[in-house]
Every structure is written in structure tokens, then in C-alpha cells.
GULUMNU-611241 format. One record per residue (C-alpha): residue in one letter; y, z, x. Coordinates in steps of 0.02 Angstrom, whole numbers, padded with zeros to 5 digits, always signed. Last residue first. Layout:
<nodes>
AYZX...
</nodes>
This chain:
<nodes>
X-06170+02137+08846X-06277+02184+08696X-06419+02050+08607X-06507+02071+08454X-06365+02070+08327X-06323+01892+08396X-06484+01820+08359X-06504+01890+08193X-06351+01814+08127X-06393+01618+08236X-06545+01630+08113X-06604+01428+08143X-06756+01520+08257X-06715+01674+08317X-06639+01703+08497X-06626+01648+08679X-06800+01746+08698X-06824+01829+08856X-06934+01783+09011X-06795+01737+09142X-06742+01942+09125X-06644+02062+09033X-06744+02193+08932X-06692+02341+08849X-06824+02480+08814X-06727+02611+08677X-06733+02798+08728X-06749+02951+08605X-06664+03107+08562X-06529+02989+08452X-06536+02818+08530X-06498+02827+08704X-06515+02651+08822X-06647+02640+08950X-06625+02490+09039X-06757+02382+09118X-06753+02226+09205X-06882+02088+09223X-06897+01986+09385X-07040+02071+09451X-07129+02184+09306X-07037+02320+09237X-07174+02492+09246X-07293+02581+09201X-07330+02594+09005X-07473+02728+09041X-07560+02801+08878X-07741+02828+08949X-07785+02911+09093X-07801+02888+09264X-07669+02779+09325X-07754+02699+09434X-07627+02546+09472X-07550+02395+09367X-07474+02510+09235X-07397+02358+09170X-07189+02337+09112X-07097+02179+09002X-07261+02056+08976X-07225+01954+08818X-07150+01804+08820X-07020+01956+08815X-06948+01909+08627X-07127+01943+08553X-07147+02107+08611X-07220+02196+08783X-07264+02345+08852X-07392+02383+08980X-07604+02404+09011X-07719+02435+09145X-07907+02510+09145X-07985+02489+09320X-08166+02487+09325X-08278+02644+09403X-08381+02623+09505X-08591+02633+09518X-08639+02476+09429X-08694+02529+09250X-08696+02727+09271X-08511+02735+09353X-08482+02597+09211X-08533+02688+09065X-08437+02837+09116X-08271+02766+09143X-08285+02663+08975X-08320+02847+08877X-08175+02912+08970X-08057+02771+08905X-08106+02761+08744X-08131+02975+08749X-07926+02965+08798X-07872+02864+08632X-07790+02704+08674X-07613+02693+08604X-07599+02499+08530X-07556+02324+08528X-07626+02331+08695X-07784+02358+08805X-07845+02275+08975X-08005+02331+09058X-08016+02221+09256X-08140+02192+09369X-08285+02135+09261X-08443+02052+09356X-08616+02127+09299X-08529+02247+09215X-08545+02161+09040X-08722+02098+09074X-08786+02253+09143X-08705+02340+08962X-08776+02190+08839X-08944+02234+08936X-08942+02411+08918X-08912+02406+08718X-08842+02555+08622X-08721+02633+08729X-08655+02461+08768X-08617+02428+08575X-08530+02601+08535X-08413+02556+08682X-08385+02400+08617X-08322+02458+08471X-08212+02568+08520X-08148+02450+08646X-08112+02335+08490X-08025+02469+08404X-07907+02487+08567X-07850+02309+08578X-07926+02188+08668X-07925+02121+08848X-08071+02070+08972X-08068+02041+09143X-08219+01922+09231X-08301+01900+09074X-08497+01904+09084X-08553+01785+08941X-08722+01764+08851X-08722+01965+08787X-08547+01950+08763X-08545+01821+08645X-08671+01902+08539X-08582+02075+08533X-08404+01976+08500X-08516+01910+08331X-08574+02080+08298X-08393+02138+08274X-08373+02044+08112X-08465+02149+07981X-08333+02259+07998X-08180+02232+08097X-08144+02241+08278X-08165+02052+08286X-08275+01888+08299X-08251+01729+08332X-08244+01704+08526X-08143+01573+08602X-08226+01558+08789X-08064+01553+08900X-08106+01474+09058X-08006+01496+09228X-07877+01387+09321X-07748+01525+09359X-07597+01455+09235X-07728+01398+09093X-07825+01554+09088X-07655+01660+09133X-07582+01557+08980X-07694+01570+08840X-07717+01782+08875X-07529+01799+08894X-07462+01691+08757X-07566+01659+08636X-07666+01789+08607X-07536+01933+08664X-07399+01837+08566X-07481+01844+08436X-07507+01663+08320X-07653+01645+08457X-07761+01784+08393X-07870+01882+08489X-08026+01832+08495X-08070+01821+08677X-08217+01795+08801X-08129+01775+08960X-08151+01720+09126X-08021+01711+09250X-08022+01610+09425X-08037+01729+09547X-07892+01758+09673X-07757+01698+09580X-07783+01824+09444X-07840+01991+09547X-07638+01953+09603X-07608+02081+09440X-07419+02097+09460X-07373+01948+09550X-07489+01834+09444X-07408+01919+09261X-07235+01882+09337X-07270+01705+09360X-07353+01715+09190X-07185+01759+09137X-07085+01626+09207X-07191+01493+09146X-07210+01546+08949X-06976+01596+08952X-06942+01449+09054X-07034+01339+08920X-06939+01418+08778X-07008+01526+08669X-06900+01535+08502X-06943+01700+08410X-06959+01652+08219X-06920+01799+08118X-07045+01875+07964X-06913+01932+07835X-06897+02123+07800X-06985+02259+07877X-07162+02222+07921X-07104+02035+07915X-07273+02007+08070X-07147+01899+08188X-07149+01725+08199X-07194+01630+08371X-07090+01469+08388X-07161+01385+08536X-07117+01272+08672X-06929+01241+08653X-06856+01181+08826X-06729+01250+08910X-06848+01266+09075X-06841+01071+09055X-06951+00922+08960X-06880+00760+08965X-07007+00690+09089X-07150+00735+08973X-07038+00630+08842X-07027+00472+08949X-07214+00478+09008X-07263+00500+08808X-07132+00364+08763X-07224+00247+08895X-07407+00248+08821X-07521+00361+08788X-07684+00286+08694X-07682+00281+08494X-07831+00299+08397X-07831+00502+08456X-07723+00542+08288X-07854+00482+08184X-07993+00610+08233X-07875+00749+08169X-07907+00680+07995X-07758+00618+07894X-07697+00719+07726X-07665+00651+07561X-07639+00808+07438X-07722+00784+07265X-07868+00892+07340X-07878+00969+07528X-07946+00854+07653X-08125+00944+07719X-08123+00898+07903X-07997+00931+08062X-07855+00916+07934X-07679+00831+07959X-07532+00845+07841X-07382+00747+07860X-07218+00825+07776X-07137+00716+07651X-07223+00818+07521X-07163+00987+07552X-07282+01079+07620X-07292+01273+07522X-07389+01284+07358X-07520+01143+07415X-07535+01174+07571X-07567+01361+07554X-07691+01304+07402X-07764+01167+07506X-07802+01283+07662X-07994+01331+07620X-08016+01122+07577X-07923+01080+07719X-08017+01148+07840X-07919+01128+08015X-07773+01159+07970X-07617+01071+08032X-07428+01041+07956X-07337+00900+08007X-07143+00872+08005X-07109+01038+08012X-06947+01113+07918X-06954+01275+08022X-06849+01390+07889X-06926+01318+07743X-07114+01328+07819X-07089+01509+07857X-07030+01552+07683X-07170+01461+07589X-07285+01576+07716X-07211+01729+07665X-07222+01688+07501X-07393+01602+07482X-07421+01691+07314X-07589+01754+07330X-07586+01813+07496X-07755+01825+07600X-07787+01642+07665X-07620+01523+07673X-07542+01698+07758X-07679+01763+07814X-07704+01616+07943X-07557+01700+08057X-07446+01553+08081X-07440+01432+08257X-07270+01345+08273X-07232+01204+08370X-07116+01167+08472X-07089+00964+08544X-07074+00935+08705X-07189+00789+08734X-07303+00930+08846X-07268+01053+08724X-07340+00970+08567X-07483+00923+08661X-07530+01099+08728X-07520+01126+08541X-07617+00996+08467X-07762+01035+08599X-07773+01207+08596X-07775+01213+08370X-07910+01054+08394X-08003+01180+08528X-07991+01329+08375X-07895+01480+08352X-07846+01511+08173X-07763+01407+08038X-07588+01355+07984X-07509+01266+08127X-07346+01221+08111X-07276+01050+08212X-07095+01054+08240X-06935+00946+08169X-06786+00982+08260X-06877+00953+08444X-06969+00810+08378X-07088+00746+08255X-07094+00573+08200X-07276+00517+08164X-07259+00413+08325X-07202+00552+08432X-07350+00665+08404X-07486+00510+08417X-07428+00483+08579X-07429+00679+08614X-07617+00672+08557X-07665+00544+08666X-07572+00635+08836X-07663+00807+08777X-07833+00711+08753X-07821+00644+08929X-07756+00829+08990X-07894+00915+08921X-08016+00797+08977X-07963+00827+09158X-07976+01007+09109X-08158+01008+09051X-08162+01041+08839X-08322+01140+08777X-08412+01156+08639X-08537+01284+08614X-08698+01295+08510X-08714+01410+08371X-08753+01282+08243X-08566+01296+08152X-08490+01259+08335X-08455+01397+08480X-08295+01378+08556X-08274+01336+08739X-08105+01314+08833X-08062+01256+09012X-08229+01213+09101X-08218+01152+09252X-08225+00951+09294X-08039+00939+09346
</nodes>
């Protein structure tokens, strides 16, 4: 109960951390405070900004009172100028609170896209002409009975999450992730990699929890095998990486996942400095990539540095996954020796390979797949055959 869950670094550098009996206690507060402001399983909570413990907390309490919630890729209030894409998200969920945690950088989003009979909660800075409560107000209220009552309620069939697509072609579409869907695949994620159960994971992670790589598999084997997820604020971008550097150089993850532009990174940052490298090695057993094909000299160059940093060689493993498969579908969970392996279906997952022209489609049938789109009962049924 007393080991460290999550730790995030505050504005002076120092981190904070949240314990997993406090976790829970904050969880339990939170869902009170969920069910009092109205929301349910028709009427979810959206999150708006990026990974944070406030983000963890509101939505491990969302799921334990069984209500979904929604987590939105931050570039949507941040980067687009007219709020379309989100506007179009927040009609389709109809939430009944929207979060961000800085409400001043969020109040145009908010502003241009939250209805006004929607709550709005802010971890600081409330955004102008737009009433919003601080996240500090919603712990005033202990658990009580209703919270007890709704954990109870909760079932395999379950909404957890509602996980939107990136829109790349068309609309963005909200995958529904039931509870059945998150357990059932981390189950399979345990079997498959067994390295999990046996050492408590410890990451150092940045990848984002609207994805469901970020949010789904990396989030839930920390929280499913007991380990400690420090949320790390940089990424494989400029100007940005040097942050992951300085994490890294006070934290030796156990397994570590990115995808490939962050290895490339990285390796440019261990060839550099010999102490970031000892201190990276110094107890990794796992190299996990996705999202993307990792170029071969990635993969050698990693080889190499670790033969010379602790005298083996560290096992790289990746698979294929999307959205609708919670996500894990097939892992290269051996030595497969180069880069570019899918492997393949995890226990409990099905595969079939279905022609399409002078190619294959991957179809899935398993416990882990979506029931369907969120309130788009057309694009549901043109996803599924017999």
C-alpha cells in the first residue's frame, strides 16, 4: 500500500508522488464527488489536457463509480485554431464535466466548445468569463454509500473509457473500452511477457494517455503488476527531449517503451554521456517500440551499447495493436533478432487473415475488442463481419 504508484515532477523540479493506499482514498473521494455533480454512464467526464496525477486520479475515479470518461489529445484545445475537432468530440460525448488542469491555457477550447450546463473543473488558473471549480473542491466530500453502491455496479460490460481516434481520414471515432476489454488484455499482456509479474515495473514514460499505448498498456501493466510509473515530460521532439535525458539520468526503468524517434534519440544521448548509459542499463530487461517501423541501426546501435554497458545484450520486443484491441493483438515476445517483427496473437486473441487485393487484413476476435463506436451505431456495424 505504501509504494509508490505515480510521480510527476512539479514546476520546481521536485517530484510528487501518490502511494497506492492514497491512491485509492483519493479515488473513493473523488468518485463521491463524481456522482454528486451528476455524471453517469450517459453523461462522461472529458479530459482536455495532458498526463498529470489530477488527470490519474479523476480517471481511475471515473471508472471505479462506473462512469467513462474520455481523455482528448491536448492539441486539440492547444494547436487548432478553430476547435473543430474538439467542438465535435464534445457534441458527440455530451460530458457533464470537462477537466483541464490550467484553465487559463484551456479557456479558449473551453470557451468555444463546453456548453454551458457542463461543469468545468481546473487544477489552477480558472479560465475568464467561464465559472469553473478547482480540483481541490471536489475532495471536500468523503465517500459515502452511493460510491460503495456504484463500485458494486460495475461489470465486465462496463464503459471505462472512450478513447477517440486521431480523424486522419474523416471524423475522429470514439472507441468504447469497456472494463472487460482494459482487464482482459493486461491479462494477456502478463501471460505473454511474465518478466511483469515477476518484478514490479518501473517506468519513466511520456507517452500520451489519450493513446491507447499511453493509456492503456503502459497505465495499466504499472497499475495491474504493482509497479511505479514516473510521468515524464518530455518527448522525441526538439527542444523537448532533454527533459526524458534528465529523468533518466535520476531513474533506472526496469522496461522501457517509446516509439522509434524516441529510441533515436536516446541512442544519440547514451553515446554521449557514460553515466546516463550505466544508469540506463543498470537494471533494464526489456526495449519496447510501437506506433512505428524501427529502423535496423536503432536496433543495432541499442545492441551495441548494451554489450559494452553491462556485457548482454537486452531484448527488443514489440506487436500490433489499435485502439479497438485495448490494444495488444500479437508481440514478438522472443529474440527475434532484428527489427520489424509483429509476432504473434496473444492468448485469448484470434487472428484471421482475410485477402484484400495482394494484401492481408489482421482481424481480431477476442474478450479485448471494442463493442463499437461511441453513439455511431453506422460505424459500428461496418466494422464488424460474421
Amino acid at each position: 500500500p505504501e509504494r509508490i504508484f505515480l510521480a510527476k515532477r512539479d514546476a520546481g523540479g521536485t517530484w510528487r508522488t501518490l502511494a497506492y493506499a492514497q491512491t485509492l482514498a483519493l479515488v473513493r473521494t473523488l468518485g463521491q464527488a463524481l456522482l454528486d455533480h451528476g455524471l453517469c454512464a450517459q453523461r462522461p467526464l472529458a479530459i482536455l489536457s495532458g498526463n498529470d496525477l489530477e488527470h490519474a486520479l479523476l480517471a481511475l475515479a471515473a471508472m471505479h463509480v462506473g462512469v467513462p470518461y474520455s481523455p482528448l489529445s491536448p492539441a486539440y484545445s492547444l494547436v487548432s485554431t478553430d476547435h473543430a475537432k474538439l467542438r465535435y468530440i464534445i457534441d458527440l460525448l455530451e460530458p457533464a464535466m470537462v477537466f483541464a488542469a490550467d484553465g487559463e491555457r484551456y479557456a479558449k477550447a473551453i470557451a468555444a466548445t463546453v456548453p454551458p450546463g457542463c461543469k468545468r473543473v481546473v487544477n489552477e488558473g480558472s479560465p475568464a468569463n467561464r465559472r469553473a471549480l478547482l480540483f481541490g473542491a471536489l475532495l471536500e466530500q468523503p465517500a459515502g454509500k452511493a460510491v460503495d453502491e456504484a463500485y458494486a455496479a460495475v461489470n465486465a460490460d462496463t464503459v471505462a473509457k472512450i478513447l477517440f481516434t486521431s480523424g486522419s481520414i474523416g471524423e475522429p471515432k470514439g472507441v468504447i473500452n469497456t472494463q472487460r476489454m482494459l482487464c482482459s488484455n493486461q491479462e494477456m499482456l502478463a501471460m505473454t511477457l511474465p518478466c511483469l509479474r515477476e518484478v514490479p515495473p518501473v517506468l519513466v514514460d511520456w507517452l500520451p494517455w489519450n493513446h491507447t499505448f499511453g493509456g492503456n498498456h503502459n497505465f495499466g501493466l504499472v497499475l495491474y503488476n504493482g509497479g511505479t510509473m514516473h510521468i515524464d515530460d518530455g518527448r522525441p521532439a526538439p527542444g523537448l527531449f532533454e527533459e526524458t535525458a534528465r529523468n533518466l539520468r535520476e531513474i533506472a526503468p526496469t522496461v522501457y517503451f517509446n516509439v522509434p524517434r524516441g529510441f533515436e534519440e536516446l541512442a544519440s544521448c547514451l553515446k554521449r554521456e557514460p553515466a546516463l548509459r550505466e544508469k540506463f542499463f543498470s537494471r533494464v530487461g526489456m526495449l519496447f517500440y510501437a506506433g512505428a517501423g524501427l529502423p535496423q541501426p536503432v536496433w543495432d546501435a541499442f545492441e551495441d551499447l548494451a554489450a559494452r554497458t553491462c556485457g548482454e545484450r537486452i531484448l527488443w520486443i514489440t506487436g500490433l495493436g489499435a485502439t479497438e484491441t485495448a490494444p495488444l493483438a500479437t508481440c514478438a515476445n522472443w529474440e527475434a533478432g532484428r527489427a520489424g517483427m509483429i509476432g504473434l496473437p496473444v492468448p485469448g486473441q484470434e487472428m484471421k487473415l482475410a485477402p484484400v487485393g495482394d494484401k492481408f487484413e489482421a482481424c481480431f476476435r477476442g474478450p479485448n475488442i471494442t463493442p463499437g463506436y461511441w453513439k455511431q451505431p453506422e460505424l459500428t456495424r461496418a466494422a464488424f463481419d460474421d
